[in-house]
C-alpha positions as CSV (number, residue, x, y, z in Angstrom):
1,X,-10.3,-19.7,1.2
2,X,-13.0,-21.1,-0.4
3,X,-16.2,-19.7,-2.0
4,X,-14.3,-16.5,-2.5
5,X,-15.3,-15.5,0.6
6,X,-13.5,-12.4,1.9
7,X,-10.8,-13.7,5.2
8,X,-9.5,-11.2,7.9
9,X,-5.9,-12.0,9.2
10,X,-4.6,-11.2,12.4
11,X,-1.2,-10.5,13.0
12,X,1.3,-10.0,15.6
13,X,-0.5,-8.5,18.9
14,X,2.1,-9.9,21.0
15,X,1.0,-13.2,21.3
16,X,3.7,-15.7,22.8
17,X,6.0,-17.2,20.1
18,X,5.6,-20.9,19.6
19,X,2.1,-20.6,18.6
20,X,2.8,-20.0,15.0
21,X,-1.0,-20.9,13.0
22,X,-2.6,-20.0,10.0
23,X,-6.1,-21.0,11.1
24,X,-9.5,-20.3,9.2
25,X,-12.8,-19.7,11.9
26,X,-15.9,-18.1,11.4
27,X,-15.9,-14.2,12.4
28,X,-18.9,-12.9,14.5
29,X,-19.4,-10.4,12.7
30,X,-20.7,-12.6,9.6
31,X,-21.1,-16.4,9.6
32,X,-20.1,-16.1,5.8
33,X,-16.9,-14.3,6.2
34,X,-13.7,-16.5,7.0
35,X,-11.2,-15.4,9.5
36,X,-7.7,-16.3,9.2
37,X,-5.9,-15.8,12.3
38,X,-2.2,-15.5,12.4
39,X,-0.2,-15.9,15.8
40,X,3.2,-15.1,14.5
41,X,6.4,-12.7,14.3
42,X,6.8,-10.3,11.2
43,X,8.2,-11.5,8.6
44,X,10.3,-14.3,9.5
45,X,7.7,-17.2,10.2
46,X,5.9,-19.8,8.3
47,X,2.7,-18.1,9.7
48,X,3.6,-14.8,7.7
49,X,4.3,-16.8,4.5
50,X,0.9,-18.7,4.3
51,X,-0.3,-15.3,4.9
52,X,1.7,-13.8,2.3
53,X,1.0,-16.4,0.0
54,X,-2.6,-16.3,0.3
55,X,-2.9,-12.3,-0.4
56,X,-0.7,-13.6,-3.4
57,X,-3.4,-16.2,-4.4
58,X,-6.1,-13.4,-4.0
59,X,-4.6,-10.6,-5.9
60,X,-3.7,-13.3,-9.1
61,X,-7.5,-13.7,-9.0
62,X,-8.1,-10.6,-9.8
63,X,-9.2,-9.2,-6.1
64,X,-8.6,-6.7,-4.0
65,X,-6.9,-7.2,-0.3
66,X,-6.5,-4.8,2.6
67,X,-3.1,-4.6,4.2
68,X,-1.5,-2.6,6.5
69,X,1.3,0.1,5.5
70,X,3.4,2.0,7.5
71,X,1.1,4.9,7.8
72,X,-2.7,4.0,7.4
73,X,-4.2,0.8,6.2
74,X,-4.2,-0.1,2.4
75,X,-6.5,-1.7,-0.6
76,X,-3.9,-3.1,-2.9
77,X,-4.7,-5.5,-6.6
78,X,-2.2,-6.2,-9.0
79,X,-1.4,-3.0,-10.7
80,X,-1.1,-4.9,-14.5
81,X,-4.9,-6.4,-14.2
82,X,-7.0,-3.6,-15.7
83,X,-10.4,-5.2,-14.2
84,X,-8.8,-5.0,-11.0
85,X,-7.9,-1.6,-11.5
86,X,-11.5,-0.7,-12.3
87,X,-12.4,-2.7,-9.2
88,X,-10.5,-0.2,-6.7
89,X,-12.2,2.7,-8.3
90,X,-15.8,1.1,-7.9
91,X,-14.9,0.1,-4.2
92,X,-13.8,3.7,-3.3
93,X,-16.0,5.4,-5.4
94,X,-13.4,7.0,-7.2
95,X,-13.4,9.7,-9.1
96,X,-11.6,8.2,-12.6
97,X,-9.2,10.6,-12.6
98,X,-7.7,10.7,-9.8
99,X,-4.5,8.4,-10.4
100,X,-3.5,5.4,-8.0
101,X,0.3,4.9,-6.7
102,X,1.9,1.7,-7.5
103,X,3.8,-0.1,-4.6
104,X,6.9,-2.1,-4.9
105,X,9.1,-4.3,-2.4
106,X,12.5,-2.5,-2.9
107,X,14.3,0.5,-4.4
108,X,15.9,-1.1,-7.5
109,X,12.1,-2.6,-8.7
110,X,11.5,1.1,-9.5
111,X,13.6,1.8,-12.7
112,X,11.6,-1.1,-14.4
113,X,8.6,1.0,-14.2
114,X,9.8,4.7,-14.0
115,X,12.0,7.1,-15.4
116,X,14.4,7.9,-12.9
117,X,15.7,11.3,-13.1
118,X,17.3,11.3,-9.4
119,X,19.9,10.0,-7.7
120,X,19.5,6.6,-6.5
121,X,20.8,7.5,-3.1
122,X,17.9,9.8,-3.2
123,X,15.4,7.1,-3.5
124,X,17.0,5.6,-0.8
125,X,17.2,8.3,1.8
126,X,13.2,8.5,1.1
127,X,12.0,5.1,0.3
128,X,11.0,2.3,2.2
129,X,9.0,4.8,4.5
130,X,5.8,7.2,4.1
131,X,6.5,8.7,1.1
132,X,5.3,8.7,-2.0
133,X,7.7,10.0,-4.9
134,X,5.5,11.1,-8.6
135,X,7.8,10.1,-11.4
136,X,7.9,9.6,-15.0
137,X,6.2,6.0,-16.0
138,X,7.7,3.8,-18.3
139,X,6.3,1.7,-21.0
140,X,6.2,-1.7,-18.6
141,X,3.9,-0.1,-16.5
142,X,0.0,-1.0,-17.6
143,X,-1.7,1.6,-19.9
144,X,-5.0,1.3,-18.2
145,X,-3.1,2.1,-15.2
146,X,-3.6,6.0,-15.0
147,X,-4.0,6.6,-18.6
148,X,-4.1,10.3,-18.4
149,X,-1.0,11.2,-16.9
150,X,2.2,10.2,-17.7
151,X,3.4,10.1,-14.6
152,X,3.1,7.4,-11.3
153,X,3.1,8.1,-7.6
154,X,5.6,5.1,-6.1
155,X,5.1,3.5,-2.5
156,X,7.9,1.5,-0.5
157,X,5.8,1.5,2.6
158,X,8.1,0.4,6.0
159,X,6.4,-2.3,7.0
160,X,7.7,-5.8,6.6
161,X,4.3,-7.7,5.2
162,X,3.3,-5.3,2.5
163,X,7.2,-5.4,1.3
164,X,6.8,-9.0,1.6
165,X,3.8,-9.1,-0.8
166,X,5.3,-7.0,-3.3
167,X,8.0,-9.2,-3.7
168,X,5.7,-12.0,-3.9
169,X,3.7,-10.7,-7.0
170,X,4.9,-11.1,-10.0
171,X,4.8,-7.3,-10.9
172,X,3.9,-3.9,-8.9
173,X,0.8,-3.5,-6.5
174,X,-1.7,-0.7,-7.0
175,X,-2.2,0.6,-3.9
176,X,-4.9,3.1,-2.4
177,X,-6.1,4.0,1.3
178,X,-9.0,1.8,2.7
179,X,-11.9,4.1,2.9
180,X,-14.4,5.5,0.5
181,X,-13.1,8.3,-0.9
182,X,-13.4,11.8,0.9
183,X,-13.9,10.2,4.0
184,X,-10.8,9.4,6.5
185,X,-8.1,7.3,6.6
186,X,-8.3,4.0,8.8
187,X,-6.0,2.9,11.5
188,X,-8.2,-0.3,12.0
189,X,-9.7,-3.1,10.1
190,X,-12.6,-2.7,11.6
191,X,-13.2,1.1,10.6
192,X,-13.7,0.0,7.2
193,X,-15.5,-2.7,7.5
194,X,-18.4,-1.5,5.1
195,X,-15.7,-2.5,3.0
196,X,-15.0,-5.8,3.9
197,X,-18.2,-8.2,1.3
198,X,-16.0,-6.5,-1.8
199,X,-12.5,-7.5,-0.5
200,X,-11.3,-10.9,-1.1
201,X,-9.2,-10.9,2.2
202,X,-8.5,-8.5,4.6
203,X,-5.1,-8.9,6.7
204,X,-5.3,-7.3,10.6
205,X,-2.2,-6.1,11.6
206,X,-3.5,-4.3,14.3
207,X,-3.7,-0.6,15.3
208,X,-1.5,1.6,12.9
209,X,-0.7,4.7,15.0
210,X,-2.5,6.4,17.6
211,X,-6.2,6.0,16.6
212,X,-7.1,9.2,18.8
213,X,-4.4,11.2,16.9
214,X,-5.5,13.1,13.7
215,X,-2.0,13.1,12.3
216,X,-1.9,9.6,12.3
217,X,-4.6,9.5,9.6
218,X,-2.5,12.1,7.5
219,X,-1.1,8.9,4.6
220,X,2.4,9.3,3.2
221,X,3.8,12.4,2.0
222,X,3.3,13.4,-1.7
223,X,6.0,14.9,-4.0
224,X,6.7,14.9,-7.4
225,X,10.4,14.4,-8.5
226,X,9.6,14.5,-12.3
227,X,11.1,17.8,-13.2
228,X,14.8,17.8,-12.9
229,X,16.6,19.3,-10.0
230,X,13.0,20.6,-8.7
231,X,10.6,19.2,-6.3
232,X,6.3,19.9,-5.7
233,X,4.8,18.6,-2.4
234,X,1.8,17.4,-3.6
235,X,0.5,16.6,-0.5
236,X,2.0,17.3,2.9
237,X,1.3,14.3,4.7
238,X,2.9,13.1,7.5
239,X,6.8,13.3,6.7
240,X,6.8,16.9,5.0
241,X,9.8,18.3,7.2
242,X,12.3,15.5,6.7
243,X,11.6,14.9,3.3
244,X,11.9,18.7,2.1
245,X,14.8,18.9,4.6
246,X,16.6,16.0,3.0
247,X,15.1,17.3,-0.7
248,X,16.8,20.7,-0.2
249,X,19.5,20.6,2.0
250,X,21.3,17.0,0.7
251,X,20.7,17.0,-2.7
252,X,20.0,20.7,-3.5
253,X,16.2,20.5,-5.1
254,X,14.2,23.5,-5.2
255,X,10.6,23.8,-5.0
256,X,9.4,23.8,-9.0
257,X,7.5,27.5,-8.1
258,X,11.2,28.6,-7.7
């Protein structure tokens, strides 16, 4: 990608296997934007790693790159680059104090930057999937990351080309919803497309959900596991039953109000 010029990448959409490209072609919506279009399957293809690869390249520059999660689409930037940081907030327009979650590739990444104060089957029954679990932060974690709290929201989202980033990077994601703040959730590229000139690529994994649906647009359940043997849903989201159910019933958490 040359120029800096912001790419979209297409994945999956059940085109026949075989037909494996990573191939760069004006969009229509913009004869400056670069589209890269991936004809692939997840995660196992040389397709998916060029793709991988150049979110990687783009994120290690300091930008910002829409991906898709498991449950709405994502703006993610390396979670140690400060300016980067500062660049979600401007994008989104942000309120400063609101914090940003960081997002890792597997379980085990999280007790290099969190306190863990749970049991790690715990972590497992929740995480990957569309959850977001508020814990302690340790030191590794960048101080201009969410300086005013000592604690950080952390995502494993189920959904093999996000995971495969995160591994990629050479330490956690920040990662935020792709939409100006206040406004909804998007299940498309194309619903935040206002967004696109300040992303340095944007990667199409088609439809997340049912676009029609509200609760599609709901993001990942919220809770904070910071207080020992307590739990507080911070926001409902879309998994609040099974995550309170397994919260309460398996491992005997009570809601911190208790």
């Amino acid at each position: 990608m040359s120029g800096g010029r912001p790419g979209l990448g297409e994945m999956g959409g059940g085109r026949p296997p075989g037909r494996e490209a990573l191939s760069a072609e004006t969009a229509d919506q913009s004869p400056t934007r670069v589209r890269l279009r991936l004809r692939t399957e997840p995660a196992v293809s040389a397709g998916w790693r060029e793709a991988v690869a150049a979110a990687v390249g783009a994120l290690q520059e300091g930008g910002l790159v829409a991906v898709p999660t498991d449950t709405v689409y994502g703006v993610a930037c390396l979670a140690q680059d400060s300016r980067a940081v500062q660049s979600i907030y401007s994008l989104k327009g942000r309120n400063g104090t609101k914090p940003l979650a960081i997002c890792l590739g597997d379980v085990e990444h999280i007790y290099r930057y969190c306190h863990v104060n749970v049991p790690d089957e715990l972590l497992q029954d929740l995480l990957p999937g569309p959850v977001t679990l508020v814990l302690k932060r340790s030191e590794e974690l960048n101080k201009d990351l969410n300086p005013f709290t000592s604690l950080v929201g952390v995502r494993i989202p189920n959904h093999p080309f996000i995971r495969e980033l995160a591994r990629a990077c050479p330490g956690p994601l920040a990662l935020t919803s792709a939409n100006i703040s206040s406004q909804a959730s998007t299940l498309t590229v194309s619903e935040f497309q206002d967004l696109w000139p300040q992303l340095s690529l944007v990667v199409d994994g088609g439809p997340i959900g049912d676009v029609q649906s509200p609760e599609c647009r709901l993001g990942s359940t919220v809770v904070d596991l910071s207080v020992s043997g307590k739990f507080t849903i911070i926001r409902p989201g879309c998994a609040l039953t099974s995550t309170v159910e397994i919260l309460r019933q398996k491992y005997g958490l009570v809601p911190e109000s208790s």
